[in-house]
N, C-alpha and C positions, 0 to 999 in steps of 0.2 A: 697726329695721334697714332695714324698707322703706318711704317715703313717698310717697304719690302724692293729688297735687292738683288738683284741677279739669282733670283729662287728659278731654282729647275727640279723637275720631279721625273722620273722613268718607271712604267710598269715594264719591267723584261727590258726587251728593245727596243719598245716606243716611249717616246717620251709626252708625255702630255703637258709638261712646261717647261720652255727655253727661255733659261735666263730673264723673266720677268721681275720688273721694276716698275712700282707704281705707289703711289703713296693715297691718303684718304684721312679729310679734313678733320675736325672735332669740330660736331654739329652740323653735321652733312654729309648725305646721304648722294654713297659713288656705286653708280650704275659699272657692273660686270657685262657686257655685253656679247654676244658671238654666236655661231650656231652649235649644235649640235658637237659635241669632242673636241668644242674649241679650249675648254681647260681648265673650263668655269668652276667645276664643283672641286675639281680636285686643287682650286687655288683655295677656296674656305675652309677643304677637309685638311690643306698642309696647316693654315692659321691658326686652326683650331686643335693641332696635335695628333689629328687621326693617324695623319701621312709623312710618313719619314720622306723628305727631300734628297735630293742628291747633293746640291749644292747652293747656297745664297745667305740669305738673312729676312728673319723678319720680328721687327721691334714691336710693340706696344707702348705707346707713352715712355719711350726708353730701354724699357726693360724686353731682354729678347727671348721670344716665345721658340726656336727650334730646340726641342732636346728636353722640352719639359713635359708630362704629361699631360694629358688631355684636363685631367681635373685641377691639377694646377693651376695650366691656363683660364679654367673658366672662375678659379677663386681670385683670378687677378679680375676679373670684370668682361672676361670675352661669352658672349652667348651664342651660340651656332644653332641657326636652326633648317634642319637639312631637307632635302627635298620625300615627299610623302604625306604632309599631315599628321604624323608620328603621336595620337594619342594612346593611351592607356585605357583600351576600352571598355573595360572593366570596373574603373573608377569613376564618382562621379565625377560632374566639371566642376565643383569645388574640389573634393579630392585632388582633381589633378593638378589646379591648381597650389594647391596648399602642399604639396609634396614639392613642390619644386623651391619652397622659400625655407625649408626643414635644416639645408644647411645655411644660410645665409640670415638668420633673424628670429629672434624670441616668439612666443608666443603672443601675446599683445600686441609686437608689432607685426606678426604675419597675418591674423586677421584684418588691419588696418589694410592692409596690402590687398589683401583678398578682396577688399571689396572696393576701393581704388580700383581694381583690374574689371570690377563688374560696372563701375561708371563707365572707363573706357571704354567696354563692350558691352551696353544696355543688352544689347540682344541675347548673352549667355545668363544674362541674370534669373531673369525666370524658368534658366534648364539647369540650375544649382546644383538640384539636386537628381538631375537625369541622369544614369550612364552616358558617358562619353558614346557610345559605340551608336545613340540614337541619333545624334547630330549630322546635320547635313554635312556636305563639303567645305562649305563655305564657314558653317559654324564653327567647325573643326578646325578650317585653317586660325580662326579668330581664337581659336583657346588654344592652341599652340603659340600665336604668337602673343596674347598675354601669358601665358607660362615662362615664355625667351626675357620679357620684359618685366614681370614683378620681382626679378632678381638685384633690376633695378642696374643693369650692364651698361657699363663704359661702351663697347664695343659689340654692336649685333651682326651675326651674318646670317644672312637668310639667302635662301636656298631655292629658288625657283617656287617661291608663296602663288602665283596664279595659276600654277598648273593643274588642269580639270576643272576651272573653277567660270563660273559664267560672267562676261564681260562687265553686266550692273555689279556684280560681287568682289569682281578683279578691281573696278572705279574704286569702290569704297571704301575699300583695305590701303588702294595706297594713296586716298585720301588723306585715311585713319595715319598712316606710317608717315604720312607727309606732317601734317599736324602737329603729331606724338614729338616731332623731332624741334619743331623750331623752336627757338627760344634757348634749347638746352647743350650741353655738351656731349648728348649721346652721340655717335659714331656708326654709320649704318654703311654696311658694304651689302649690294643687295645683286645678287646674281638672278637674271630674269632673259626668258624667251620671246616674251613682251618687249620687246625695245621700246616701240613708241610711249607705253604706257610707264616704264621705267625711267625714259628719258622724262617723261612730265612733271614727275616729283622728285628728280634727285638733281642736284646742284653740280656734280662730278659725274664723268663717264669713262672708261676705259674698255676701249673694244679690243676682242682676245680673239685670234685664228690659227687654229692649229698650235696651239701652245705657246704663242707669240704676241707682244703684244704690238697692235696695228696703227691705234691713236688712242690718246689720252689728254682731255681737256675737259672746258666744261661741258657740261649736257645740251647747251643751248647750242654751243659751235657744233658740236657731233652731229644733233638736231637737223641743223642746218644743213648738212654736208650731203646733197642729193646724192652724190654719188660713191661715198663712204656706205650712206643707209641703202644704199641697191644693193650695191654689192658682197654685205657682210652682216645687215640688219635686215631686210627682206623687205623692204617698204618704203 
């Protein structure tokens, strides 16, 4: 579903990806792994059109995403959802919900959606009609990522989703994202500081150091790899 080939990116002199190659299943969800400026976000922000590259490729079900704009890309089916918890706190969480399906779906059908997205998270159902900006962390993260997903995306990138967020809250979210995926042909590339917790739900892994990539296989061989996970995943 996803291909990417010899992509490299440079701010100034540094370059934050060399010649990276890694590909990502349809219906399975591949763990980004590495620490700290290992190259993570700035691989989702190139996939996603934010970031002009210097040099490589990267396909989509075929069709190649460098050179098109950000909203283009996301009318082909890419959803990015970046690191912050990025709500509209202004809006309620249905509001912010329903803003996001405004281009993608009639009326009729965005309410069905809207509320599909409240089964999937019982817990924001009864804060419908709250401002966003009253929500915990946790709850925040959960309407962010139902707003990435009632678009209803081929392809999701999420963006360091357990950051700040408490370990029973981190379990349950990527229970929730583990779940949400089987069965289906969604595509989940999930960038996370979490290793072990990453590695638990995702089926693919690709570890990133310093702009490079280290290894790439499944999640269970990386898993495995004591001395891969010392030295480049902290645990």
């Amino acid at each position: 579903m996803l291909e990417i080939q010899g992509l490299s990116v440079s701010y100034g002199a540094v370059d934050a990806l060399k010649s990276v190659t890694l590909s990502a299943r349809p219906g399975a969800i591949t763990a980004i792994l590495g620490a700290n400026g290992a190259g993570k976000t700035t691989l989702l922000r190139t996939i996603s059109g934010l970031v002009k590259p210097r040099a490589g490729a990267v396909r989509f079900d075929g069709d190649e995403l460098l050179g098109r704009a950000a909203e283009d890309i996301a009318r082909l089916g890419v959803s990015h959802v970046p690191e912050g918890r990025g709500v509209i706190a202004e809006l309620t969480v249905e509001d912010n919900l329903r803003l996001a399906t405004l281009w993608c779906m009639g009326r009729r059908e965005r309410q069905k959606a809207i509320e599909a997205t409240f089964e999937l998270f019982p817990r924001l159902s009864g804060f419908r009609r709250r401002h966003a900006s009253t929500l915990s962390g946790g709850e925040r993260q959960m309407l962010v990522l139902g707003r990435a997903l009632i678009s209803r995306p081929r392809l999701l990138l999420l963006d360091e989703p357990s950051l700040g967020l408490a370990p029973l809250v981190t379990a349950q979210l990527m229970a929730l994202l583990r779940d949400h995926t089987q069965g289906t042909d969604l595509t989940v590339v999930l960038v996370e500081q979490n290793a072990r917790s990453a590695l638990s739900v995702s089926q693919d892994a690709v570890v990133l150091n310093l702009g490079e990539v280290v290894m790439s296989d499944e999640a269970a061989v990386i898993a495995a790899d004591s001395g891969l996970r010392h030295h480049y995943l902290g645990f």
